[in-house]
N, C-alpha and C positions, 0 to 999 in steps of 0.2 A: 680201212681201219677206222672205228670210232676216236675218237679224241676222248680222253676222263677229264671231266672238269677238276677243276686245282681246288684245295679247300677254299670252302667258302668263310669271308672274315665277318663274323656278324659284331664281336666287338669294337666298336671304331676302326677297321681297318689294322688293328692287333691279332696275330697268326696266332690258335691255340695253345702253340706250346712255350711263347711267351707270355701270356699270363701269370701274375702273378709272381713274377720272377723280382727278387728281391736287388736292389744296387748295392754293394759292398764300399763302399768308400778306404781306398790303402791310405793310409798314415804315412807322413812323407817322413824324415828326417827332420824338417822342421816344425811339422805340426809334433812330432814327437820332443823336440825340445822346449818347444814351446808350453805345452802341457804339463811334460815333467816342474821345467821350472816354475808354472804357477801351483801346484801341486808342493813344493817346497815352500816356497813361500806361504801358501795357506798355513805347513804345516809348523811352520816357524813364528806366524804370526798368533796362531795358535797358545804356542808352548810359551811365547812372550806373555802373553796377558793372563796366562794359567802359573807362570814361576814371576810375575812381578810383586818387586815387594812393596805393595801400600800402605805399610805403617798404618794401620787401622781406619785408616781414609775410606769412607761409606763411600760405593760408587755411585748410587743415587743422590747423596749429600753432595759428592765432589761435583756432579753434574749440574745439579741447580745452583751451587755457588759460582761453578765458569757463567753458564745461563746469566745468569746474576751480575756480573764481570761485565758481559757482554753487552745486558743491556747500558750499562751505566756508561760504556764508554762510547756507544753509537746511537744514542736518543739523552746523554746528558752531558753533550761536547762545554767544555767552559776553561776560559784560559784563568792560569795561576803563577803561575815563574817567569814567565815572559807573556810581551804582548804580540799580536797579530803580526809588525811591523818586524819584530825579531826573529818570529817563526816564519818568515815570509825568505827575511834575510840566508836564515840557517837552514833554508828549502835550499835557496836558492845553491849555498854551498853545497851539499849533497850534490846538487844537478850537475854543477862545474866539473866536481870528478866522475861522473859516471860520462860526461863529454869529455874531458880530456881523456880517457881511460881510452874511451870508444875509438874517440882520433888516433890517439897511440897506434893503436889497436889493426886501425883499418888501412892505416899507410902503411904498415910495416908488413899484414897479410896481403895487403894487394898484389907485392913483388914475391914475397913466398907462394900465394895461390896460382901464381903462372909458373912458376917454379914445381908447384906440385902436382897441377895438371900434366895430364898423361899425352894429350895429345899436344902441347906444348914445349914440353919438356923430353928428355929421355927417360927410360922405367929404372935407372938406379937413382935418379938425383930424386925422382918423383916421390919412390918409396921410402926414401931417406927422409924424408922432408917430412912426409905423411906418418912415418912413425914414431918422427921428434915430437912432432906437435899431439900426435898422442897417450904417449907418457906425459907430455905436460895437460893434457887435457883431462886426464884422469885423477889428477891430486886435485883437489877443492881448491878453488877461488882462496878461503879465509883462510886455506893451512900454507898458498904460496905469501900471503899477506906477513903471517906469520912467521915463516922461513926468514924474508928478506926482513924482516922486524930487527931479528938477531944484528944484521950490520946496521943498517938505518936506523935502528930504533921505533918505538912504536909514536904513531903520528900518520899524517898524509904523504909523508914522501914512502913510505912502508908499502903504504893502501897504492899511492896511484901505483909502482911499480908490481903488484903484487898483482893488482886488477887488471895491467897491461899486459902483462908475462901471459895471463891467462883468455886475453880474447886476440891475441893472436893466435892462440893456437887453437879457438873455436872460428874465429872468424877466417885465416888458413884453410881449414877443413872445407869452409860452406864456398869460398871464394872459386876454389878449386874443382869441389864437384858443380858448380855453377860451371866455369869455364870446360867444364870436359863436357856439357849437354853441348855444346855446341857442334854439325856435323865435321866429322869428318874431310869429306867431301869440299867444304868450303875452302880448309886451308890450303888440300892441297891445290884448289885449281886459283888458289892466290899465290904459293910459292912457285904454280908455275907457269904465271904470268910476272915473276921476277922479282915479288914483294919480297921486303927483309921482312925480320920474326917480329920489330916495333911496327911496321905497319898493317901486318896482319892482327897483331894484338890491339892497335888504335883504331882500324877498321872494320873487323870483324868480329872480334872477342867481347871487347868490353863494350861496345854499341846491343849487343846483342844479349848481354847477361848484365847491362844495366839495371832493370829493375830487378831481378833477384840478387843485385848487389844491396841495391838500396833496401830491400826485404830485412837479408841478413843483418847489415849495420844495425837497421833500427829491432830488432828484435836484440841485440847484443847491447844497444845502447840500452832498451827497456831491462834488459838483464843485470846490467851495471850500475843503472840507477837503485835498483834493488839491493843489489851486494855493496854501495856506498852507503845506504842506511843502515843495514848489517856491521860495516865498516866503522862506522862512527861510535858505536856501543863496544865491540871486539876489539879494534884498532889504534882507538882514539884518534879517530882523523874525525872528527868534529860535524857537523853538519847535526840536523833534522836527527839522526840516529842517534846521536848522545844526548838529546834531549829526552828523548822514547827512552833512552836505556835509563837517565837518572831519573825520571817520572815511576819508570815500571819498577827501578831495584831498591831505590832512598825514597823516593818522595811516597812509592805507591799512590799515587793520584791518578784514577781513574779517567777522571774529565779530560784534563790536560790529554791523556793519551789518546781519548775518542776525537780532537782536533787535530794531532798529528795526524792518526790513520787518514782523517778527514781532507786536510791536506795533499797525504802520498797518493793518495786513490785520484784525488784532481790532477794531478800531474801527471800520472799514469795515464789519464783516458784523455788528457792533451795530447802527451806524445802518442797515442795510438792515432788520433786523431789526426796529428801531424802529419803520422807514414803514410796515410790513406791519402790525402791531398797529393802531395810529394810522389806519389806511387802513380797515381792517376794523371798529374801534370807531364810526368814520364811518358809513359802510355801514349797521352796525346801529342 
C-alpha cells in the first residue's frame, strides 16, 4: 500500500481549514455588568449636563473665570487673616484629629479584623462582623459626623467620633482581608503543634500582614486628614478647614486659599513620604 501524504501546511504551520477563522470573545456576567453600568452612567451624566440649570452662566465665561480662580490662588499664594505661625498651628490641629481618628480607628479594627477573618474566626461571627461594618461603611464620613452632632453637638467631639465610627469599619474590612491572605496551611500545622489562637495570631498572622497593616493605616490616616479639613468648615471642629471655609465663603480671598492648599499638599506628600520609609524599614 502507498501511504497519501497529509496536507501540506504552507501557511506557518496553520491547517487550511483554519484560516481565517474569526475568535468570538463570550461576555461573562461581569464583563456584562460592567458595561451595562458604565453605559448608565454615561447616560446619566449625559442628561445631568443637558437638564442642569445655569441661570444664564456662559459656559465659556464660567470657565475662564474658574481658570482665573485657579491661577490666583496657586501662583499668587499671600497671607491675610493670620500669619504663617497660626497656619502652621491650625495645620497642626487638622493633623491631631485625623491621628487620633486613625488611632481610634486601628486599635479597635485590629480585634474586629481577627474577628472577621474567616480563617480565624467561625463563618457566623465573621459574616456578622463583615456586614456591620458594612452598613456603616456605606453612609459618608460627614453624614456619621453629622448624625452624632445631634447628641454632641457640632464641634470636634462630633468629628472625632464621627471619623472613628467610620474607619473602623474601612479599616475592619482591609485588616481582615489582610489576615485571611494568610495560608491556610500555616495555622493549621501551628494548632497542631499545640499553639493557642493568641500565639498563632502573635506569630503567624500579624508578623506576616504587618506591612499591609501598616499600608492600610497610613492610606486611612491620609484619608482622615482630608475628611478633618472637610470637617473644620462642615463640622466646626476648627483646624486649617475653617480657615479655607471662612477665606472661601466671607472673606472670598483667593491668595490666602492658594497658601492653605499650599500647605495641605506639603503635608500630604510628607506623610506619603512617611509610609514609604516605615514600609521599607518593615521590609528590612
Amino acid at each position: 500500500m502507498t501511504k497519501t501524504a497529509g496536507p501540506v501546511l504552507t501557511n506557518g504551520g496553520v491547517p487550511p481549514f483554519q484560516e481565517g477563522r474569526i475568535k468570538i470573545r463570550v461576555l461573562s456576567k461581569a464583563n456584562i455588568a460592567i458595561r451595562l453600568t458604565m453605559l448608565i452612567l454615561a447616560v446619566l451624566t449625559i442628561v445631568g449636563f443637558a437638564t442642569f440649570n445655569y441661570q444664564g452662566v456662559h459656559l465659556l465665561k464660567g470657565l475662564m473665570s474658574t481658570l482665573a480662580n485657579f491661577k490666583t490662588i496657586f501662583f499668587q499664594p499671600q497671607f491675610a487673616h493670620f500669619t504663617l505661625l497660626e497656619a502652621i498651628y491650625q495645620l497642626f490641629i487638622t493633623l491631631s484629629l485625623g491621628v487620633l481618628t486613625t488611632l481610634i480607628g486601628a486599635i479597635i479594627a485590629l480585634f474586629l479584623g481577627m474577628l472577621a477573618a474567616e480563617n480565624l474566626s467561625n463563618k457566623t461571627v465573621s459574616n456578622s462582623i463583615k456586614g456591620f461594618v458594612a452598613v456603616i461603611r456605606a453612609v459618608p464620613t460627614v453624614l456619621w459626623v453629622l448624625i452624632f452632632a445631634v447628641s454632641a453637638g457640632l464641634g470636634s467631639v462630633a468629628a472625632v467620633i464621627g471619623m472613628s465610627f467610620h474607619s473602623i469599619s474601612y479599616l475592619t474590612k482591609a485588616y481582615s482581608e489582610s489576615f485571611e491572605e494568610l495560608n491556610q496551611g500555616t495555622i493549621e500545622a501551628l494548632e497542631g503543634c499545640g499553639a493557642s489562637w493568641w500565639q498563632i495570631v502573635c506569630q503567624a498572622v500579624l508578623p506576616s500582614s504587618l506591612t499591609s497593616l501598616i499600608s492600610w493605616t497610613f492610606i486611612r490616616f491620609e484619608i482622615n486628614f482630608g475628611v478633618s479639613v472637610a470637617m473644620g468648615a462642615a463640622a466646626g471642629a476648627g483646624g486649617i478647614g475653617y480657615d479655607m471655609f471662612m477665606d472661601s465663603a466671607f472673606y472670598y480671598n483667593l491668595h490666602e486659599m492658594g497658601v492653605i492648599t499650599y500647605l495641605i499638599l506639603i503635608v500630604a506628600m510628607l506623610l506619603e513620604f512617611m509610609s514609604i520609609k516605615i514600609k521599607n524599614k518593615v521590609r528590612a
